[in-house]
C-alpha positions in Angstrom: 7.5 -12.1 -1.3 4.8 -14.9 -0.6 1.6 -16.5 -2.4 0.5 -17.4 1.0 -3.4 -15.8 1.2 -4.3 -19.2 0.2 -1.5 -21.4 0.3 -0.2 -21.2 -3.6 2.7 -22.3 -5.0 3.9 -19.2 -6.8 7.3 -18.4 -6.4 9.0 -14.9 -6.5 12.6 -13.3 -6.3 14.0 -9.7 -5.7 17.3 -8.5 -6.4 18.8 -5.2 -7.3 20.4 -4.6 -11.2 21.6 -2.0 -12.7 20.4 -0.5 -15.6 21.2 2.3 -17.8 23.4 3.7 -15.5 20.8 3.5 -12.4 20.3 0.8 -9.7 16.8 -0.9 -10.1 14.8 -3.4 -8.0 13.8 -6.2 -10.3 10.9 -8.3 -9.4 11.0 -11.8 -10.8 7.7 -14.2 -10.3 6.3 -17.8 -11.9 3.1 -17.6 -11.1 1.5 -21.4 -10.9 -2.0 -21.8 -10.3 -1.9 -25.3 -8.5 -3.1 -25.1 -5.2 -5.0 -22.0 -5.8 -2.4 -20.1 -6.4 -2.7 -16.5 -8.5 -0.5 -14.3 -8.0 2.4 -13.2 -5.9 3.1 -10.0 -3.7 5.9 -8.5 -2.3 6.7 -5.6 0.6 9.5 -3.2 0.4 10.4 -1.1 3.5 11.0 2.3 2.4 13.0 3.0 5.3 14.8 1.3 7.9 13.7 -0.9 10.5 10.3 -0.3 8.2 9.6 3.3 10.4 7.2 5.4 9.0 8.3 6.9 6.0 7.5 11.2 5.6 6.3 11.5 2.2 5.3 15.0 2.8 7.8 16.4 0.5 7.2 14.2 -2.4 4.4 14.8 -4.8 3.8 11.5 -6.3 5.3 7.7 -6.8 6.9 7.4 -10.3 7.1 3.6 -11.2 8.4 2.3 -14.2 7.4 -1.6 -14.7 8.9 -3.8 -17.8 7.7 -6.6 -18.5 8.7 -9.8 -20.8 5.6 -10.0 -22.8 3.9 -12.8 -21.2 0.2 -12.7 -20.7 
């Protein structure tokens, strides 16, 4: 997770929840916009030791996002 591209001071966390029954990924960021900062990213291996992943059985990406309401 970083706001690095141009050396902003957002901050971001990762952890895994559960929910509903199901394990989720939560993605937690303040976004500040001193020092050009503007937003916040984050990579996920999908495998391990990040190899390629074969998607060629898969026929989409399903991703549900929440969100707390702030603009």
């Amino acid at each position: 997770m970083a706001d690095t591209v141009r050396s902003g001071a957002s901050t971001a966390r990762m952890r895994l929840d559960p929910l509903d029954g199901r394990q989720l990924l939560c993605f937690e960021a303040e976004v500040h916009l001193e020092q050009n900062g503007d937003f916040v990213q984050a990579k996920l291996d999908l495998t391990q030791w990040g190899a390629p992943l074969d998607a060629g059985g898969f026929a989409g990406v399903r991703l549900i996002v929440r969100s707390n309401g702030e603009p």
